[in-house]
MARKE-919957 format. One record per residue (C-alpha): residue number from 1; residue in one letter; chain; x, z, y. Coordinates in steps of 0.25 Angstrom, whole numbers, padded with zeros to 4 digits, always signed. Each point is the difference from the previous one (the first is absolute). Layout:
N
    nr   rest   kette       X       Z       Y
   NUM      a       A       X       Z       Y
...
***
This chain:
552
    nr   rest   kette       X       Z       Y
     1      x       A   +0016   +0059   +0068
     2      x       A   +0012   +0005   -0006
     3      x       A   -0003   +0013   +0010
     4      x       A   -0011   +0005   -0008
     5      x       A   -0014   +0001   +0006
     6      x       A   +0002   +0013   +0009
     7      x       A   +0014   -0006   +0007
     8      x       A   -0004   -0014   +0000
     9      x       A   -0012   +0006   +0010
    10      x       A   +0011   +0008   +0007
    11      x       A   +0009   -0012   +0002
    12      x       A   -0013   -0007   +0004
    13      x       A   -0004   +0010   +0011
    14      x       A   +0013   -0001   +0006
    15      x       A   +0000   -0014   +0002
    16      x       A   -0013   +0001   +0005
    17      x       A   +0005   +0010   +0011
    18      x       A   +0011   -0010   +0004
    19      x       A   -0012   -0012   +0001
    20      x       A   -0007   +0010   +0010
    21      x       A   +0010   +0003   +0008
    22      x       A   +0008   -0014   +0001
    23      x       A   -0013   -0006   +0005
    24      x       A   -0007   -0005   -0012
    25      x       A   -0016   +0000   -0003
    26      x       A   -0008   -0002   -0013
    27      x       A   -0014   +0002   -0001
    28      x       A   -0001   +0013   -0008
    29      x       A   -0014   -0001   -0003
    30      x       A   +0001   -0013   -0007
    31      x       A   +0014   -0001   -0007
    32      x       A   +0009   +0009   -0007
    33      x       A   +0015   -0002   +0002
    34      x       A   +0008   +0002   -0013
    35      x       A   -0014   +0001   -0010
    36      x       A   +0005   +0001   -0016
    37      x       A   -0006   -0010   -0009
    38      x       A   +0000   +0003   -0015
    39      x       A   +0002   -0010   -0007
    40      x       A   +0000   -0011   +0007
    41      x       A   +0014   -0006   -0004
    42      x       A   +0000   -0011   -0010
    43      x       A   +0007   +0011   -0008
    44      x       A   -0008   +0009   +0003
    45      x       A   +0006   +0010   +0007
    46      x       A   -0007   +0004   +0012
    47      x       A   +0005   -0007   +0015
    48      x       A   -0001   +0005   +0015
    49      x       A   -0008   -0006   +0011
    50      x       A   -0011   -0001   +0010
    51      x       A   -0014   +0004   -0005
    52      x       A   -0013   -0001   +0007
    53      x       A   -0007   +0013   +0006
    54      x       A   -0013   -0007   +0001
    55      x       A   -0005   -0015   +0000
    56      x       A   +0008   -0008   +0009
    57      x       A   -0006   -0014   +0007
    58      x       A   +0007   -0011   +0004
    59      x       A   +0006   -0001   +0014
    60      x       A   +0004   +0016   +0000
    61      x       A   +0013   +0005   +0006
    62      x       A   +0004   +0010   -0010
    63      x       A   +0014   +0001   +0008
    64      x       A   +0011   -0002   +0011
    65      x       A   +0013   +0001   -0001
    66      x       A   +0009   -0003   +0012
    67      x       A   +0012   -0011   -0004
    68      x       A   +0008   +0009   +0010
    69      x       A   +0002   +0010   -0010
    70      x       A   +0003   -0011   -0013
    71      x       A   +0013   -0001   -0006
    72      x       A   +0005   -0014   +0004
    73      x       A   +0016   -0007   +0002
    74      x       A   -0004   +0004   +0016
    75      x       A   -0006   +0012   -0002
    76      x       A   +0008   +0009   -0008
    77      x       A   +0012   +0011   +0004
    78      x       A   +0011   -0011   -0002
    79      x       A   -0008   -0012   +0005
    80      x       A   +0013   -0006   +0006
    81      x       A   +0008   -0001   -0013
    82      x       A   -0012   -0004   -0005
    83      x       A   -0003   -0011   +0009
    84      x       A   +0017   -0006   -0001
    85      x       A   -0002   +0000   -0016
    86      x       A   -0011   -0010   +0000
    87      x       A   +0006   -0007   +0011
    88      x       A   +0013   -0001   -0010
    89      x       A   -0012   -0004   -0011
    90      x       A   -0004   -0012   +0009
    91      x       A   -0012   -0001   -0007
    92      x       A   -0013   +0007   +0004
    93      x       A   -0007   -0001   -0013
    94      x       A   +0010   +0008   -0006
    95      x       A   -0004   +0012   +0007
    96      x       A   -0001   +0008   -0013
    97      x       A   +0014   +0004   +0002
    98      x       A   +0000   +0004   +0015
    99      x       A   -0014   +0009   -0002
   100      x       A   +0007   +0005   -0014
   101      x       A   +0013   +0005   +0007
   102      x       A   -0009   +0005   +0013
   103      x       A   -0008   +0010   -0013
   104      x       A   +0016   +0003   -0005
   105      x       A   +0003   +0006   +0014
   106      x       A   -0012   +0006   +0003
   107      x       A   +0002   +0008   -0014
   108      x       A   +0014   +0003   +0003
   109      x       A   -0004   +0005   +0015
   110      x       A   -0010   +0011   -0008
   111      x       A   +0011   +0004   -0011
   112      x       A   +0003   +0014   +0001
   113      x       A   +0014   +0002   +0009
   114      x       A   +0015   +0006   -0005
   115      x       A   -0001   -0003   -0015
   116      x       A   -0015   +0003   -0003
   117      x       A   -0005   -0010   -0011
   118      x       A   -0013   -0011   +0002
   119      x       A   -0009   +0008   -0009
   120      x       A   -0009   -0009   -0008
   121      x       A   -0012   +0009   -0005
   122      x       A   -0008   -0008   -0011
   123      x       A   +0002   -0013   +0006
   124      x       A   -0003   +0005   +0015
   125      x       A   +0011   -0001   +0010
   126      x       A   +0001   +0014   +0007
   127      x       A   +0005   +0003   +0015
   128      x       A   +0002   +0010   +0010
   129      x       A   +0000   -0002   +0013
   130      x       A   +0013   +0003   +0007
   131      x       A   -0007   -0004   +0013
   132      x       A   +0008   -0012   +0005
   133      x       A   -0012   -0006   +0005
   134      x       A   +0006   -0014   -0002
   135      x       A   -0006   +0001   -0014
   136      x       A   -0011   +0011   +0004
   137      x       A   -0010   -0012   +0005
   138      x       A   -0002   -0004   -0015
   139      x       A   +0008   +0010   -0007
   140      x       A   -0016   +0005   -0007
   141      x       A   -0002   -0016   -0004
   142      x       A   +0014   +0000   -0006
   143      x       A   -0001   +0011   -0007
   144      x       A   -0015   -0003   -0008
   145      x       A   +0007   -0012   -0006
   146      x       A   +0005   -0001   -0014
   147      x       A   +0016   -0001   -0003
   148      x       A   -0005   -0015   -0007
   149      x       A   -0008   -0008   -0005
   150      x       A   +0004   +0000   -0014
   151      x       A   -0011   -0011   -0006
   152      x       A   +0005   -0010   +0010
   153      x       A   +0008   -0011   -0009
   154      x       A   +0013   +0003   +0009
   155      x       A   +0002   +0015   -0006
   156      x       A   -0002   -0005   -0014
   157      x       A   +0012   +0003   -0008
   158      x       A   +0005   -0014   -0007
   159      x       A   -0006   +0004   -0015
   160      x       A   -0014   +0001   +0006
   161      x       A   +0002   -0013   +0008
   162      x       A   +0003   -0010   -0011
   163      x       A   -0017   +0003   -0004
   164      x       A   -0002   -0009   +0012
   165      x       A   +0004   -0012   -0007
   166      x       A   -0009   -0012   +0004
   167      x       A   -0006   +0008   +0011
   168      x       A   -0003   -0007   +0012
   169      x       A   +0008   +0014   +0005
   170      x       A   +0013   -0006   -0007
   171      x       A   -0001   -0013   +0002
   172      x       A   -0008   -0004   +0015
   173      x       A   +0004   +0013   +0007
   174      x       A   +0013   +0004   +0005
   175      x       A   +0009   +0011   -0007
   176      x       A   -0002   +0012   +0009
   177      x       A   +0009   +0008   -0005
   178      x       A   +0012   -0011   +0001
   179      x       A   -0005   -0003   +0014
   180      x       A   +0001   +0017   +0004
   181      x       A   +0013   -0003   -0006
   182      x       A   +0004   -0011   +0009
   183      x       A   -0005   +0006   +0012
   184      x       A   +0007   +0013   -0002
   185      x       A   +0013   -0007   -0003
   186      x       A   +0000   -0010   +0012
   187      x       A   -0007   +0008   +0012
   188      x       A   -0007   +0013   -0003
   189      x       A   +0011   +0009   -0005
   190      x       A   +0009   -0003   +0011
   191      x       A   -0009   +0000   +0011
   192      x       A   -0005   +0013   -0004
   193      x       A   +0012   +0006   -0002
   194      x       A   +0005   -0004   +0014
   195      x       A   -0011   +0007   +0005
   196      x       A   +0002   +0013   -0008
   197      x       A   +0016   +0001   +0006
   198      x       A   -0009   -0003   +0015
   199      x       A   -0008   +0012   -0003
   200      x       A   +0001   +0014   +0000
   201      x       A   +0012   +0006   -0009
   202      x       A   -0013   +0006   -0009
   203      x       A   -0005   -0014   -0002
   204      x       A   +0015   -0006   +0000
   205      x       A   +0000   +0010   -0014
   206      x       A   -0010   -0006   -0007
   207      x       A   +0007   -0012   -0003
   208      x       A   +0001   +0004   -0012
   209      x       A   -0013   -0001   -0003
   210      x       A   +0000   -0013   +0004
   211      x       A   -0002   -0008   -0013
   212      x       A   -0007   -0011   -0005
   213      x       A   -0008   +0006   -0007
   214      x       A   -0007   +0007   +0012
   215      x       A   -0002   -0012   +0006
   216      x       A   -0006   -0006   -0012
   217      x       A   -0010   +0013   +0001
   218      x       A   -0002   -0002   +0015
   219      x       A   -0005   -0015   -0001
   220      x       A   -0008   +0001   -0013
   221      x       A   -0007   +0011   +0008
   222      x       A   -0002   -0011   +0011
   223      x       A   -0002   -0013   -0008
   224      x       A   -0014   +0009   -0006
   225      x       A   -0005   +0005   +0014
   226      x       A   +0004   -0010   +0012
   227      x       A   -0010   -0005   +0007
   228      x       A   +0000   -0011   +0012
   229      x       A   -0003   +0010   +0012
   230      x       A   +0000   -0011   +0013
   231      x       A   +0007   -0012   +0002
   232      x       A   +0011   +0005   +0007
   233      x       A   +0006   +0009   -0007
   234      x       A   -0003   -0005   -0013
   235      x       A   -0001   +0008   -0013
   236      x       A   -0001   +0015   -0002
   237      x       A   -0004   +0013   -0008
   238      x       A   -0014   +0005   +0005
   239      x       A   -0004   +0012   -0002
   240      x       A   -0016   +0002   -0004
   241      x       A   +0000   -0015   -0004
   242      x       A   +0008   +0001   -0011
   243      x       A   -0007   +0012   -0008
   244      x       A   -0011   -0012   -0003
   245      x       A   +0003   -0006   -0012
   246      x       A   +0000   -0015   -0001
   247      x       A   -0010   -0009   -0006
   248      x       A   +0000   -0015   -0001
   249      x       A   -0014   -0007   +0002
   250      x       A   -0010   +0013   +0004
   251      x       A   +0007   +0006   +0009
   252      x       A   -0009   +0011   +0009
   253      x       A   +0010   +0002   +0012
   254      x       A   +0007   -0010   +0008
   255      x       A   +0010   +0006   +0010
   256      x       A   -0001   -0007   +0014
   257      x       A   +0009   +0001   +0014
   258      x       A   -0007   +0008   +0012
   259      x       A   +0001   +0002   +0013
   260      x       A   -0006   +0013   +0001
   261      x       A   -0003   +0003   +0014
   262      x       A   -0006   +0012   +0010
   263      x       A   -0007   +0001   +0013
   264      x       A   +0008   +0005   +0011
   265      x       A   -0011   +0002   +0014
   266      x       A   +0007   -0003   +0015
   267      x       A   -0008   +0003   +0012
   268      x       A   -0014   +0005   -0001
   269      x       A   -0006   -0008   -0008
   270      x       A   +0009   -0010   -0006
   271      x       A   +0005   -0002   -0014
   272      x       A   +0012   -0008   -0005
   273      x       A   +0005   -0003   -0014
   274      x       A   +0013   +0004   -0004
   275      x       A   +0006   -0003   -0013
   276      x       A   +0008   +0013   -0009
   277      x       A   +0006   -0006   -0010
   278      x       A   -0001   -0011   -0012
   279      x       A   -0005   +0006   -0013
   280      x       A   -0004   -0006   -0013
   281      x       A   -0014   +0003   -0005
   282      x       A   -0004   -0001   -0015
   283      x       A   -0014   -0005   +0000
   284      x       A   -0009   -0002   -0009
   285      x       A   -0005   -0016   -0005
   286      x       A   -0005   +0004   -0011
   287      x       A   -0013   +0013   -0004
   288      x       A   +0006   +0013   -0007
   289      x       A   -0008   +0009   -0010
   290      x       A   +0002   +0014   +0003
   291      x       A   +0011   +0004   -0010
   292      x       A   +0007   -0012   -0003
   293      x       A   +0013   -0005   +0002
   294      x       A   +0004   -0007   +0014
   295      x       A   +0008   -0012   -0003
   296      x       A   +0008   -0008   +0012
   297      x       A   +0007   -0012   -0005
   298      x       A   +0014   -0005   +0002
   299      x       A   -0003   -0015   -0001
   300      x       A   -0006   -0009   -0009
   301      x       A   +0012   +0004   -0010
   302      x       A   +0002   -0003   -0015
   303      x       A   +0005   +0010   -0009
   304      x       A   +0013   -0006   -0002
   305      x       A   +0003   +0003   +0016
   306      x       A   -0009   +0012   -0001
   307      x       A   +0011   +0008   -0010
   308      x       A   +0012   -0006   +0007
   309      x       A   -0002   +0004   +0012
   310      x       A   -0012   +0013   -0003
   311      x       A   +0003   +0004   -0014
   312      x       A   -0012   -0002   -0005
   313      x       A   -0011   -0010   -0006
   314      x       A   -0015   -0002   +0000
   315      x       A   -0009   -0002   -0010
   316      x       A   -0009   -0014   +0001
   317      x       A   +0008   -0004   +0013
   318      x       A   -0005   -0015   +0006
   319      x       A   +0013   -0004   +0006
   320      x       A   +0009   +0001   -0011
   321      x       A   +0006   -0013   -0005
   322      x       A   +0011   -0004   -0011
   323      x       A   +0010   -0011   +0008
   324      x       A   +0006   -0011   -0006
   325      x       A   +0014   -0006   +0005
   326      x       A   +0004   -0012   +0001
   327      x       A   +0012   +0003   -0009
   328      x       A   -0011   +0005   -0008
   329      x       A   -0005   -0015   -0003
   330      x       A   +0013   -0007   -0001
   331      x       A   +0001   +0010   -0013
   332      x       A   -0013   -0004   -0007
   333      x       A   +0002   -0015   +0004
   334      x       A   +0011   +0001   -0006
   335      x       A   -0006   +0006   -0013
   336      x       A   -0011   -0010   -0002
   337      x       A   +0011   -0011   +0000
   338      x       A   +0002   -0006   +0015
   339      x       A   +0013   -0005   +0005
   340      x       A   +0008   +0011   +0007
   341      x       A   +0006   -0013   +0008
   342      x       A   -0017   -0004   +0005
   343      x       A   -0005   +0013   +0003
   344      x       A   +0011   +0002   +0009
   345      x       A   -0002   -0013   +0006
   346      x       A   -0014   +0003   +0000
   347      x       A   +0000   +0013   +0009
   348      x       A   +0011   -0005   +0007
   349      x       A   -0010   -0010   +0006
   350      x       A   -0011   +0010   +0003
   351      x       A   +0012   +0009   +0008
   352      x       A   +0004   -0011   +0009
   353      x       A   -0013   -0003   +0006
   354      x       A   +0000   +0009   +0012
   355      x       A   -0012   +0001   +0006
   356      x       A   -0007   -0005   -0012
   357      x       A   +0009   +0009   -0011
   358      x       A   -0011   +0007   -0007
   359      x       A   +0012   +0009   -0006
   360      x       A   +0013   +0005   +0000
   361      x       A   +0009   +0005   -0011
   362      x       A   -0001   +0013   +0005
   363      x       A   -0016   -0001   +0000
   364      x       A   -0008   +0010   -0009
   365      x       A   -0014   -0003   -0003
   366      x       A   -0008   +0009   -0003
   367      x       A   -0012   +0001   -0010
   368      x       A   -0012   +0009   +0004
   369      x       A   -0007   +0010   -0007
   370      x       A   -0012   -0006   -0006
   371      x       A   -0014   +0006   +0001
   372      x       A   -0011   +0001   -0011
   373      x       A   -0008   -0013   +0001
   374      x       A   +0011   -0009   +0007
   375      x       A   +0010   -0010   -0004
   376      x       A   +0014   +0002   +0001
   377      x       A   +0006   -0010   +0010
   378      x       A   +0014   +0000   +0002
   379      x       A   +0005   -0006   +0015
   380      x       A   +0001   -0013   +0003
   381      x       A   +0015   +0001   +0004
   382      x       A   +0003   +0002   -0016
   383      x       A   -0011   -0009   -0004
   384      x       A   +0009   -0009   +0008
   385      x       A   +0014   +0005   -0005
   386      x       A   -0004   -0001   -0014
   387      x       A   -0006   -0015   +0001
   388      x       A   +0013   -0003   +0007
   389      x       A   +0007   +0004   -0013
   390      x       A   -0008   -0006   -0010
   391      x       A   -0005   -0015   +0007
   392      x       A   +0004   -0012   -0003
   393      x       A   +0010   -0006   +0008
   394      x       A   -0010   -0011   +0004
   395      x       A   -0009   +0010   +0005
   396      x       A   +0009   +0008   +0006
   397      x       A   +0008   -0012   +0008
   398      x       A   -0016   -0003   +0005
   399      x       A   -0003   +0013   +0005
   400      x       A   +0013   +0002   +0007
   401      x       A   -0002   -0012   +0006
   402      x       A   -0012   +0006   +0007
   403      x       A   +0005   +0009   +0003
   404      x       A   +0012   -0006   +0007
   405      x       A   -0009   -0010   +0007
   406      x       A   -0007   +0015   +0007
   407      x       A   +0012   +0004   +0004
   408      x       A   +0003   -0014   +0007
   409      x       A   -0014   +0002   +0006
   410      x       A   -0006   -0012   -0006
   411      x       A   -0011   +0006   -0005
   412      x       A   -0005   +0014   +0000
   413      x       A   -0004   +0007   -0014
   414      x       A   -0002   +0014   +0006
   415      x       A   -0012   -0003   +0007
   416      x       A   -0011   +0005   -0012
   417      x       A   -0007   +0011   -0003
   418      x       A   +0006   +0007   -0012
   419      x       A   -0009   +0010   -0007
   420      x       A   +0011   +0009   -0002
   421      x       A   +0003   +0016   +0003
   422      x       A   +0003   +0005   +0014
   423      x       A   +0015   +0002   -0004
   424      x       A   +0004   -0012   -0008
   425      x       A   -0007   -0012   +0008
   426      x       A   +0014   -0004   +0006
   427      x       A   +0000   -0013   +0006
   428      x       A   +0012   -0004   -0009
   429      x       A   -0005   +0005   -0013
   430      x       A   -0013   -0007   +0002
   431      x       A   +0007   -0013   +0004
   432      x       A   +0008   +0000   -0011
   433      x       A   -0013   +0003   -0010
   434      x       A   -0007   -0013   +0005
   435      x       A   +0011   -0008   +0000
   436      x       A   +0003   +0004   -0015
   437      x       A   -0014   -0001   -0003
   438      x       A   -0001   -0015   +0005
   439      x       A   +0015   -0003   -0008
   440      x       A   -0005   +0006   -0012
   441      x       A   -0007   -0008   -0011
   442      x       A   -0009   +0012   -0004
   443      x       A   -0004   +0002   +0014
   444      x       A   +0003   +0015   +0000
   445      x       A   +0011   +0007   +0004
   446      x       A   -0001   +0009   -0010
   447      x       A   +0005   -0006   -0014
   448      x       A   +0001   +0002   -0014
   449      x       A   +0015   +0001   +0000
   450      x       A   -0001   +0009   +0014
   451      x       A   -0009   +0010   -0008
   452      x       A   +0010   +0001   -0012
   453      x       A   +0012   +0003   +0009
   454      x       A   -0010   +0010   +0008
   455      x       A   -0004   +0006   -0014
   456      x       A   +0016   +0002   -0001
   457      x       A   +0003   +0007   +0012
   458      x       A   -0012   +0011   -0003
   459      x       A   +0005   +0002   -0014
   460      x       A   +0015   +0002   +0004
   461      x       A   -0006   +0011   +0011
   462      x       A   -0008   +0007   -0010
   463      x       A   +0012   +0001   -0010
   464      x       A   +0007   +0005   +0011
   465      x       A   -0007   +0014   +0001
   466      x       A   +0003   +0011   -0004
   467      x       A   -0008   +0015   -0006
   468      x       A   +0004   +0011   +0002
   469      x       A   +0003   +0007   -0014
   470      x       A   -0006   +0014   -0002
   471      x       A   +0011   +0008   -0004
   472      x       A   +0006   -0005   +0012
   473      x       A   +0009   +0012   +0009
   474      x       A   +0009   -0001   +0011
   475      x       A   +0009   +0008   +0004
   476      x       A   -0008   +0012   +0009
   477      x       A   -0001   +0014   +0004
   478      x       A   -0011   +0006   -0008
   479      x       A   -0007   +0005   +0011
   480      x       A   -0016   -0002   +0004
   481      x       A   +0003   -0009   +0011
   482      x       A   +0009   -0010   -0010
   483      x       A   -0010   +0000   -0011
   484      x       A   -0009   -0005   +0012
   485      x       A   +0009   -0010   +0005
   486      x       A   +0001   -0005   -0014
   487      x       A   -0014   -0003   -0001
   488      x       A   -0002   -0005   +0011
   489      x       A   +0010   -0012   -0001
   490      x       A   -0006   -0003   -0014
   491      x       A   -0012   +0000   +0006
   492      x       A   +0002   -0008   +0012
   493      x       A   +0008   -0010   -0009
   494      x       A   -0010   -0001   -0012
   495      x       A   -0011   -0005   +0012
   496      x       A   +0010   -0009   +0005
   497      x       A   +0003   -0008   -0014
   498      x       A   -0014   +0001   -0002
   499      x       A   -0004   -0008   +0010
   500      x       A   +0010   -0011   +0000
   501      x       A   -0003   -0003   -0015
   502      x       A   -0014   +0000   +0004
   503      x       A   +0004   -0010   +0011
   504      x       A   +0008   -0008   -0010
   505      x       A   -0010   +0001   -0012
   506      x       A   -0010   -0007   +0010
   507      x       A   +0007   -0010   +0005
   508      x       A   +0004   -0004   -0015
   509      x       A   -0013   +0001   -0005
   510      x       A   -0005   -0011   +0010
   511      x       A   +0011   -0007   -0001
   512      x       A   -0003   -0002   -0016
   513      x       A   -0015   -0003   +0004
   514      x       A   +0005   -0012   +0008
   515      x       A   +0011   -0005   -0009
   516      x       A   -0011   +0000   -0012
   517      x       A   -0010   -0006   +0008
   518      x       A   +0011   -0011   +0005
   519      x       A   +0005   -0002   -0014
   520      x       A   -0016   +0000   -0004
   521      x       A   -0004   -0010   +0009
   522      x       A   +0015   -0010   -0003
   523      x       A   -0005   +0001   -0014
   524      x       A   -0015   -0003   +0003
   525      x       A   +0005   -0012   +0007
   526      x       A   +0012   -0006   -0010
   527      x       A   -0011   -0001   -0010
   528      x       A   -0010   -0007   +0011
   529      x       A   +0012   -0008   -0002
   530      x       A   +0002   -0003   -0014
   531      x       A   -0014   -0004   +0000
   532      x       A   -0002   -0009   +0009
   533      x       A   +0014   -0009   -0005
   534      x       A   -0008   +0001   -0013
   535      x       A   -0013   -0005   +0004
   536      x       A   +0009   -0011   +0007
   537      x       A   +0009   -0003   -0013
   538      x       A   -0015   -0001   -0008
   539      x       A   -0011   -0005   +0008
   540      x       A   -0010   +0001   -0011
   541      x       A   +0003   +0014   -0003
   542      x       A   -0004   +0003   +0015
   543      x       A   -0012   -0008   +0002
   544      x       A   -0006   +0006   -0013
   545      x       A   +0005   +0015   +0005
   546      x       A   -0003   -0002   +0014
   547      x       A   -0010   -0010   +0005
   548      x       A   +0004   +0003   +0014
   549      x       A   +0015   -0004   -0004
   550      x       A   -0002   -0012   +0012
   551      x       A   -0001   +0010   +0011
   552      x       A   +0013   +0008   -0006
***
């Protein structure tokens, strides 16, 4: 955006011209590739994407784009080195780093030779081709993207970081910025830079350039657009796909692996199919007004992971959650008065029952965002943690006993329907809530004393966060494009706490219900009490109150 209207569309164009000619398709008369749409940020400030040409119904290809041409660890102009440096990582998960340092080497391939500069023009990475055609076959993909992604939570600069205090950003997700650095430090810098002395003197000259900092760039770049193209090579950055933006829940596209093939005749009259190449199409699941906005979606994705790893947030998004640590309820145990000494005992129990642990001390539970109309319900693995922590001792002995004998296999507890969420009816977690349930005097696992340290946790998390102070300025360039950026993390961030509090707010509300309902009704029954020991210490009393004092 930062190109104005007029050499955005040139920059568009261009890109365009590369899709074309390196085998890409989109159907023209249903979508429009890099469409501007005012507004549209939670900032306000208008956004790019795909928009419909005219209405679109479910099961339409609106595009192919062939994984040949996507830049992956195995397809890119270094793909050797690429391929040793997450052999040295070890760890196919972490293939952020390998994908990130393939982006670095594809921008140093396009720099300009002998001394000319990478030009950065409003944010857009320029190029010329020099014509070495080991970066010619995505020199036009590489060249469209941007520098960085400056709203993904790893370019934050530290003063804008501490705002994410009590996020589930800052405390459930790793520090991408100290894992960059780790990655950098340990493998990428000197693989890459091996690779640069192997190369030509022109790349050789480059090291220079060859900083952290540019990696960080490279791999915030790839943390916001990869996609998993097949199951063999993994991860990549697909051109087409990513000009959709993302939307959790509502999605209209969906992007699906093809074999696209051709008919090839031999002899006369016979026809063979041959297959040309494996493409990925985006297709439509879901109907499209003309005019509107095509979304694709990443994954069922909270805002907490969406702005670590996309740099932005969405408004009113169903899968965000607010988790809970078990560190978390040692603290409010703690702080409504239980022995450090028990609690530790307690969980230490729950650890050591292998197959029927319902828990770890690493474990984060997490509490869901709760629609109008429904009930907060937090899982039944903390259910079970926080009456592990707050039972008496004859209770908890009983229940573990139970749980023991499972193990032993002398009886099995696992066996009954639970009526419980898809993603929290473990068969530990729901051992351990019957078996609590039957060693309980209440005959609930959830407990007066459970609630209050429940109550404690939530309102140690929503002290925790943190606004945003309106006169608050960093450190920028006073250009269009930082008073954008600015805006945008506010923004992005404001959604984020937004919604936790929500979360948290819900949860402690039906919490307080049930404690004052628990309360009520052990008060209700303590005076059911006093009057029956009354009518018992004076008969005559309770004869002449009650005539059916006999049947009491």
């Amino acid at each position: 955006l930062g190109l104005g209207a007029a050499g955005q569309r040139a920059a568009m164009d261009e890109f365009q011209r590369w899709l074309r000619a390196s085998g890409f398709w989109w159907d023209e008369t249903a979508i429009e590739l890099g469409s501007v749409f005012p507004g549209r940020n939670a900032d306000g400030t208008p956004h790019v994407g795909v928009r419909a040409l005219r209405d679109l119904a479910e099961g339409e290809t609106v595009a192919l784009m062939p994984t040949s041409r996507c830049l992956t660890r195995s397809a890119c102009a270094h793909a050797d080195a690429v391929l040793r440096l997450r052999d040295d990582i070890g760890d196919d998960a972490q293939w952020l780093a390998a994908l990130g340092a393939a982006l670095l080497l594809e921008r140093l391939g396009l720099e300009e030779t002998d001394g000319e500069r990478k030009e950065e023009t409003d944010g857009a990475l320029s190029k010329k081709n020099d014509g070495n055609d080991k970066y010619a076959r995505l020199s036009g993909y590489v060249a469209s993207l941007p520098v960085r992604e400056p709203n993904v939570v790893a370019s934050w600069p530290e003063t804008r970081r501490r705002f994410l205090a009590g996020t589930d950003v800052e405390r459930a997700l790793r520090c991408e910025r100290a894992a960059a650095k780790n990655e950098w430090e340990q493998f990428v810098e000197r693989r890459i830079r091996e690779e640069l002395a192997a190369s030509s003197a022109k790349m050789e000259r480059k090291r220079n350039r060859l900083t952290f900092e540019a990696y960080l760039d490279a791999r915030s770049v790839v943390s916001s657009r990869a996609f998993h193209v097949t199951d063999e090579v993994g991860p990549g950055l697909v051109p087409i796909a990513d000009l959709f933006n993302h939307r959790t829940g509502g999605n209209h596209v969906a992007m699906r692996l093809i074999d696209e093939e051709e008919k090839s005749s031999s002899g006369s009259s016979e026809k063979k199919r041959k297959k040309v190449a494996t493409k990925l199409a985006a297709m439509v699941v879901a109907r499209v007004a003309k005019g509107e906005e095509v979304f694709n979606t990443y994954g069922l994705l909270g805002n907490a992971s969406l702005l670590n790893s996309y740099g932005f947030t969405q408004e009113y998004n169903p899968k965000d959650t607010v988790s809970v640590s078990v560190p978390d309820l040692r603290a409010a145990a703690a702080m409504r008065g239980a022995p450090g000494r028990v609690v530790s005992k307690r969980l230490a129990a729950c650890f050591e029952k292998k197959s029927l642990a319902p828990f770890q001390e690493h474990s984060l539970f997490p509490l869901r965002r709760v629609e109008a109309g429904s009930e907060a319900r937090p899982p039944t693995a903390l259910l079970v943690a926080l009456w592990a922590v707050t039972a008496t001792d004859e209770a908890f002995a009983k229940a573990e006993r139970e749980i023991d004998q499972s193990l032993m296999g002398v009886h099995d507890l696992g066996d009954r329907e639970e009526e419980e969420d898809a993603e929290d009816n473990s068969r530990a977690s729901s051992t351990w809530r019957r078996a609590a349930e039957r060693a309980d005097v209440s005959g609930s696992i959830v407990t007066a004393a459970a609630d209050e340290v429940f109550l404690e946790i939530l309102d140690r998390r929503r002290r925790m966060y943190v606004d945003v102070p309106a006169d608050f300025r960093e450190d920028e360039p006073s250009t269009s494009d930082a008073v954008s950026e600015s805006a945008g993390w506010r923004a992005s961030l404001r959604i984020l706490v937004e919604s936790e509090r929500a979360i948290v707010d819900a949860h402690a509300a039906a919490t307080e219900r049930r404690l004052a309902a628990t309360r009520g009704g052990e008060l209700a029954e303590k005076d059911d009490d006093a009057k029956r020991r009354e009518k018992i210490q004076n008969p005559s009393v309770a004869e002449a109150a009650d005539a059916f004092a006999l049947f009491d």
